[in-house]
N, C-alpha and C positions, 0 to 999 in steps of 0.2 A: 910767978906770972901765971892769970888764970890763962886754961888752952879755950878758945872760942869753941865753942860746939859747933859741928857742921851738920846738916840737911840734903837729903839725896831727894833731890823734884823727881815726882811723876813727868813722864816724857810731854812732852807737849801734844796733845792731839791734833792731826792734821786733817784737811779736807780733803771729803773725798772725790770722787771725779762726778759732774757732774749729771744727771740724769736725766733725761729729755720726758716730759708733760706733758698733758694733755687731760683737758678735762674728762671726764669718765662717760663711758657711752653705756645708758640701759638695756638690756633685754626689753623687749614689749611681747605683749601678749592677752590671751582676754578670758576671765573665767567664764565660764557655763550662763551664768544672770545675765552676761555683757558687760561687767564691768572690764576697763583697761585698767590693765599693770604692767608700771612699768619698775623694775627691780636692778637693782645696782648695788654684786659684792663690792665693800670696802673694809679689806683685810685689818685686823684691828682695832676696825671701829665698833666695839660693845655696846654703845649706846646704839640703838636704830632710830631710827626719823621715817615716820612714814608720813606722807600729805594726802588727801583724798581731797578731790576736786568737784565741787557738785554743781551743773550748770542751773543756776538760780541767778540769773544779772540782777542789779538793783533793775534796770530800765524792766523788770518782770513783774515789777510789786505792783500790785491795785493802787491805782491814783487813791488819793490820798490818805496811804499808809505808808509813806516813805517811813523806812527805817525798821519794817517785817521782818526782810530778810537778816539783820543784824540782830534781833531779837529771837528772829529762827537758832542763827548760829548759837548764839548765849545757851539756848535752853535744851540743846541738843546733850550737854552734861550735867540735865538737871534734873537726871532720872529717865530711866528706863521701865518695861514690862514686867522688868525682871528686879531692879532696884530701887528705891526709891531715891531723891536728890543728895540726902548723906550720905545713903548705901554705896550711891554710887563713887562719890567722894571721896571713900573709905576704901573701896578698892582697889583704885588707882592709887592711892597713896602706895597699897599694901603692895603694889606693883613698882613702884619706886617710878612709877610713869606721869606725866605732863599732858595733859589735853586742853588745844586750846582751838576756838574757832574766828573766824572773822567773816562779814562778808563785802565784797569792795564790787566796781562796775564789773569786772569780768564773770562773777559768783561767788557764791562759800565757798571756805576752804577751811579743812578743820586738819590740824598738824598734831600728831602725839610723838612722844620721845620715851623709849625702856629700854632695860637693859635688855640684852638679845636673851637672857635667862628667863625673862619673864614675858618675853614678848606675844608666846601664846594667851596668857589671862589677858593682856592688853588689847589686841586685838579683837578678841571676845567682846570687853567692853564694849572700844570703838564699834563692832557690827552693831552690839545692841544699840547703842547710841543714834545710828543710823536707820534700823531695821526698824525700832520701834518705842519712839522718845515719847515720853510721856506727858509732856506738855503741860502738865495741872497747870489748871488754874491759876493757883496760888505759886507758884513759881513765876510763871510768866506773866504774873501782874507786879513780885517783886522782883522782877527786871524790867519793866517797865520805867517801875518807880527810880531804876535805879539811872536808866538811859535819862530820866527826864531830872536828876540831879547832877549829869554829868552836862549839860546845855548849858547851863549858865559858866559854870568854870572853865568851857572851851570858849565861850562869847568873851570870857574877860580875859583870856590868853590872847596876845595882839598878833602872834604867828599863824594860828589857827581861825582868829578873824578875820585874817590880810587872804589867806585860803579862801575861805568862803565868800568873801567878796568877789576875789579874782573869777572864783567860776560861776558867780551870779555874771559879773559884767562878759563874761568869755561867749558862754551859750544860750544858747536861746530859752526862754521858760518853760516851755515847752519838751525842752531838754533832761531827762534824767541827771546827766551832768552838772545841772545847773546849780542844784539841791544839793544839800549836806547827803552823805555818805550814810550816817547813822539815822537821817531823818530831824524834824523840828519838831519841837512841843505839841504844834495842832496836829501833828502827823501821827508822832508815837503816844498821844494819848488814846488816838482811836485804836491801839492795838490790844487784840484781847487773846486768846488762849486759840480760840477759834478761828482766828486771822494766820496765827502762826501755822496753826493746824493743814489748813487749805492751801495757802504757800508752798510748804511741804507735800501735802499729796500730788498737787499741781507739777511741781517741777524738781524735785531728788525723786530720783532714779537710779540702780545700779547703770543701766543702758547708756546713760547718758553722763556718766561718773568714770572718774579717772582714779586709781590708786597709787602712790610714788614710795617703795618702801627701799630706803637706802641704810646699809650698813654689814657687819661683818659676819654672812650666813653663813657660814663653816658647821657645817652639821646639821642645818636647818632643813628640815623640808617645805620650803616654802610653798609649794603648791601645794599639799596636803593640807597644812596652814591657813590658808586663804578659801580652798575651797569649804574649810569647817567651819571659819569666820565668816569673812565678807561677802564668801560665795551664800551661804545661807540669805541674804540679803535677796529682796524680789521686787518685782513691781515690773509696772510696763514698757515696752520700747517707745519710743516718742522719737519725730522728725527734728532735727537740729531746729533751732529759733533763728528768724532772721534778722540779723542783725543791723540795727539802724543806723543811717550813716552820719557821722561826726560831721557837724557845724561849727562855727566858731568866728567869733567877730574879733580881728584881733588890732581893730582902726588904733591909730596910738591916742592915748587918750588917759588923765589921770584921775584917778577916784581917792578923797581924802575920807577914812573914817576918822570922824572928829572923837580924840580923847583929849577933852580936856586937862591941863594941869602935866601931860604927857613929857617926860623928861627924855623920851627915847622917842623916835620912828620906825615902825617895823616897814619894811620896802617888801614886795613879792611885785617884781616885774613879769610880763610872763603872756605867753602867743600856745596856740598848739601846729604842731610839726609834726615831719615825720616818725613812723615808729619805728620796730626792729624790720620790718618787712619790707622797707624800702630799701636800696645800694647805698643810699650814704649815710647811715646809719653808723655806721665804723665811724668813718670820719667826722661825723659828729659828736660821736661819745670822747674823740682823741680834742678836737677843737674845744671842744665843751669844758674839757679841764683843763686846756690850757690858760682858757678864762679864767674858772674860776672853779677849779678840783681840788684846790692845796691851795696849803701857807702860802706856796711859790708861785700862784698862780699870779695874773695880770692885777686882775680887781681887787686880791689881798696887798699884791706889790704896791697898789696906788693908796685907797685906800687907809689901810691898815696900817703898813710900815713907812708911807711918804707922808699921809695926810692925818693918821692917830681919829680917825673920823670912825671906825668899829674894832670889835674885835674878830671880826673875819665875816665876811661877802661869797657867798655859792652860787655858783653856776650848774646848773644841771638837766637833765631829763629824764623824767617818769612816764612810763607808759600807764597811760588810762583806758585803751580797751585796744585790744586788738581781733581784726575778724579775718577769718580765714580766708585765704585767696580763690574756693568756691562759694565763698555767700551770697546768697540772693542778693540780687541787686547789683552787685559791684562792689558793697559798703567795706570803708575802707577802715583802720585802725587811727588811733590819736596818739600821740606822745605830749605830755607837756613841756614844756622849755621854758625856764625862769632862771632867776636870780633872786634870792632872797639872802636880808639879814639887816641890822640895824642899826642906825646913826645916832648923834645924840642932835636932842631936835633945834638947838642954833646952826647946828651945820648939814640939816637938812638938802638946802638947794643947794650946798657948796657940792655935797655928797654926790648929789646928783646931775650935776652939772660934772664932775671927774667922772663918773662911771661912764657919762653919754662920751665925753671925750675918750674915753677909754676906749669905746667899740667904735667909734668914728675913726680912732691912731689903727685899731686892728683890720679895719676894713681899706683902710690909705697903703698900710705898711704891713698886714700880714703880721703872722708867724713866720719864730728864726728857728732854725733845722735845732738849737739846744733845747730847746722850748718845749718841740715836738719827741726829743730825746727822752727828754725826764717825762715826760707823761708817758710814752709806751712802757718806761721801764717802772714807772708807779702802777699802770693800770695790768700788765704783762706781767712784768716779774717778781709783784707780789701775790699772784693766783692760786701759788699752790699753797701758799699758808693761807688764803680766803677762804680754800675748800678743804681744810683738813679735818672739819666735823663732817658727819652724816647729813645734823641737820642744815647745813650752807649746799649741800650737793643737792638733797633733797626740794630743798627750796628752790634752787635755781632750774632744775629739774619742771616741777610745779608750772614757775614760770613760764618753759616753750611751753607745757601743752597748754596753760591758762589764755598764752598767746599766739595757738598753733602754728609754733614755730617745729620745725625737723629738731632730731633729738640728738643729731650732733651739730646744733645751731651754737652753742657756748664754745666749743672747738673750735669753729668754723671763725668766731669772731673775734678770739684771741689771734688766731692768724692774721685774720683782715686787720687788724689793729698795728699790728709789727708791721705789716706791708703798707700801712698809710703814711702816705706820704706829705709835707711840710704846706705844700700847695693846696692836696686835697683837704687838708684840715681847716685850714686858712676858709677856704671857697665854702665850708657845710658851716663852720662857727659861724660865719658873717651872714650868711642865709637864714642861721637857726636864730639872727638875734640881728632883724634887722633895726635900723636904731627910728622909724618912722612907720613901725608896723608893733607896739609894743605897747601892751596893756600894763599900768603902774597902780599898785595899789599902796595908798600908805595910810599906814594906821596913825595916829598921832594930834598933836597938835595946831588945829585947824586955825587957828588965830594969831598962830607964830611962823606957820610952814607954805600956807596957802601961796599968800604974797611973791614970795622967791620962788615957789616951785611954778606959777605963769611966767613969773620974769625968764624962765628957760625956753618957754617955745616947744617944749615936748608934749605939747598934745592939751586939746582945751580940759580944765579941769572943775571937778566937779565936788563937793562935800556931802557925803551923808552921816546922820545920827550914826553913832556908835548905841547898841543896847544897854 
């Protein structure tokens, strides 16, 4: 008779007790040139994330060169004084580091990531990069070429079209907001080495620039660091810009871009609201996913898993500019508030006829206290694996000063969120998405969707060409 072998298990590991969070609060501070830093040890973390924020709004570009400032960002790692556009390439590589830039309504913002080993050459770069880009020519005409090759592939994207319609119909023409982000064809053809040039002198400045370096400084001396790097960096002080204040037409009303032969509908419903700076901010971020934040949400529940009409409907809010509560004027911050995602297009009006009844049942009958449960415990208490890089801390960091928010505003809003309660969520979701104050864009098929989407009553509607 064979003897079975036996096996001695490793014990089981158990949990440990649990440790109370909170998002992480920076040092601030300001070197010699006037740049702000704000710096945040996280034990650790070997990769660092630093963000430099440079006040350049789109609303700052020369009438008609939308899409400057996003050609500034590009070319900003496209050679320096000291490197030329491979040289520089090659560097960074040899740095094990990442640089990337962007610029949106608030300003540029250009993000690099190294390991904390190398974060000295990196930083170096990034100063040159800032201190004294070199713009050739022939760089910034093959990014030109290259933004005006990317136009057509976002026009034939029906998510990124259903965008650009919503904020054509939202603000005024008149409006920076109104305009693509990167700019149009007649806008970035006119841009030349010399546009980018002037942009740049005009408005980056240490003075008016913010730095966000997050990650594990254990032996670093980071002021020594910065004042070698960044602090080298000069240029003049400049008065804050004042900031113009948010308009927006949000009458209900639906705009069809016509795609022919279209087997889907893309939907972007969508108003602008308040931002992070108003009190019910909380409670609209908690409302806002109860709608439509998850699988679980309301408009997935209907939708998706009753009516098999998408594969999942979002509800949300992005902030589009925020202005600081002494700006000139008064002028105040925007948030946008939509719903976007896609139907197939026989069940266009049906689609849309359940969502309208959706937020009609939420405003008759609220939110139920489980509802409000699972979204604190989705938005709440998965926080600390959200921020467990440098670069999610760093980013969100970015954000208050991008929207001069206090720099323990991320803290502040986790708490508000846990203390919101079932009523106040209810009262900010049904404001943030009144059902007869709601701009609809849908991309699609105009000859099959038109018909049933009047037959609803949601607002007079209208068709334009698709490009």
């Amino acid at each position: 008779m064979t003897e079975l072998a036996t096996m001695d298990f490793h014990p089981q590991p158990q949990a440990g007790d649990a440790r109370p969070w909170a998002f992480p609060a920076p040092e601030r501070g300001t070197l010699d040139n006037g740049l702000t830093v704000l710096r945040c040890h996280r034990p650790g973390q070997q990769v660092v994330a630093v963000e430099v924020l440079l006040d350049a709004p789109l609303d700052a570009e020369p009438a008609g060169l939308d899409g400057v400032a996003t050609i500034m960002a590009r070319a900003f790692s496209e050679g320096t004084d000291k490197h030329s556009a491979e040289e520089f390439a090659a560097e960074l590589e040899r740095c094990g580091a990442t640089l990337d830039a962007h610029a949106d309504h608030p300003g540029v913002r250009l993000s690099l990531e190294v390991p904390v080993s190398r974060l000295p050459k990196a930083l170096g770069l990034l100063a040159d990069a800032l201190r004294a880009p070199a713009f050739a020519d022939s760089e910034v005409e093959r990014l030109v070429r290259n933004r005006l090759d990317e136009i057509p592939h976002e026009t034939a994207n029906p998510a990124r079209r259903a965008a650009k319609e919503l904020s054509k119909e939202l603000f005024p023409a008149t409006s920076r907001m109104s305009r693509p982000r990167q700019g149009t064809e007649e806008t970035v053809e006119g841009i030349d080495s010399a546009a980018v040039r002037a942009f740049y002198e005009k408005h980056v400045r240490p003075a008016t620039a913010t730095a966000v370096v997050v990650g594990d400084l254990t032996g670093v001396d980071l002021d020594a660091l910065l004042g070698d790097t960044l602090g080298a960096w000069t240029g003049s002080s400049a008065q804050p810009r004042p900031v113009p204040a948010v308009t927006a037409d949000d009458t209900g009303r639906v705009v069809i871009v016509d795609r022919p032969g279209a087997v889907q509908t893309q939907l972007l419903i969508g108003r602008v609201g308040a931002d992070r700076h108003d009190r019910v901010w909380a409670a609209q971020v908690l409302g806002t996913y109860c709608l439509g934040g998850t699988l679980t949400s309301r408009l997935d529940r209907v939708l998706r898993e009753e009516k098999g009409y998408t594969y999942g409907v979002r509800a949300f809010g992005q902030v589009l500019r925020s202005a600081a509560p002494s700006s000139p004027g008064g002028a105040s911050g925007a948030a946008m508030l939509a719903i976007s995602g896609s139907v197939d297009t026989p069940n266009t009006g049906p689609a849309l006829d359940d969502l309208w009844t959706v937020l009609r049942t939420l405003a008759a009958e609220g939110l139920n206290d489980a509802e409000r449960d699972v979204a604190v415990q989705n938005l709440v208490g998965v926080a600390p694996l959200k921020y467990e890089t440098a670069g999610a801390v760093a980013s969100t960091l970015a954000d208050q000063v991008e929207q001069h928010l206090p720099d323990d505003y991320q803290a502040t809003l986790y708490r508000q969120l846990a203390a919101t309660g079932t009523v106040e969520a209810t009262a900010a979701v049904v404001n943030a998405f009144p059902v007869d104050r709601l701009v609809t864009v849908l991309v699609g098929d105009a000859a099959q969707i038109e018909e049933p989407v009047k037959a609803l009553g949601i607002g007079e509607v209208s068709v334009v060409r698709a490009e």
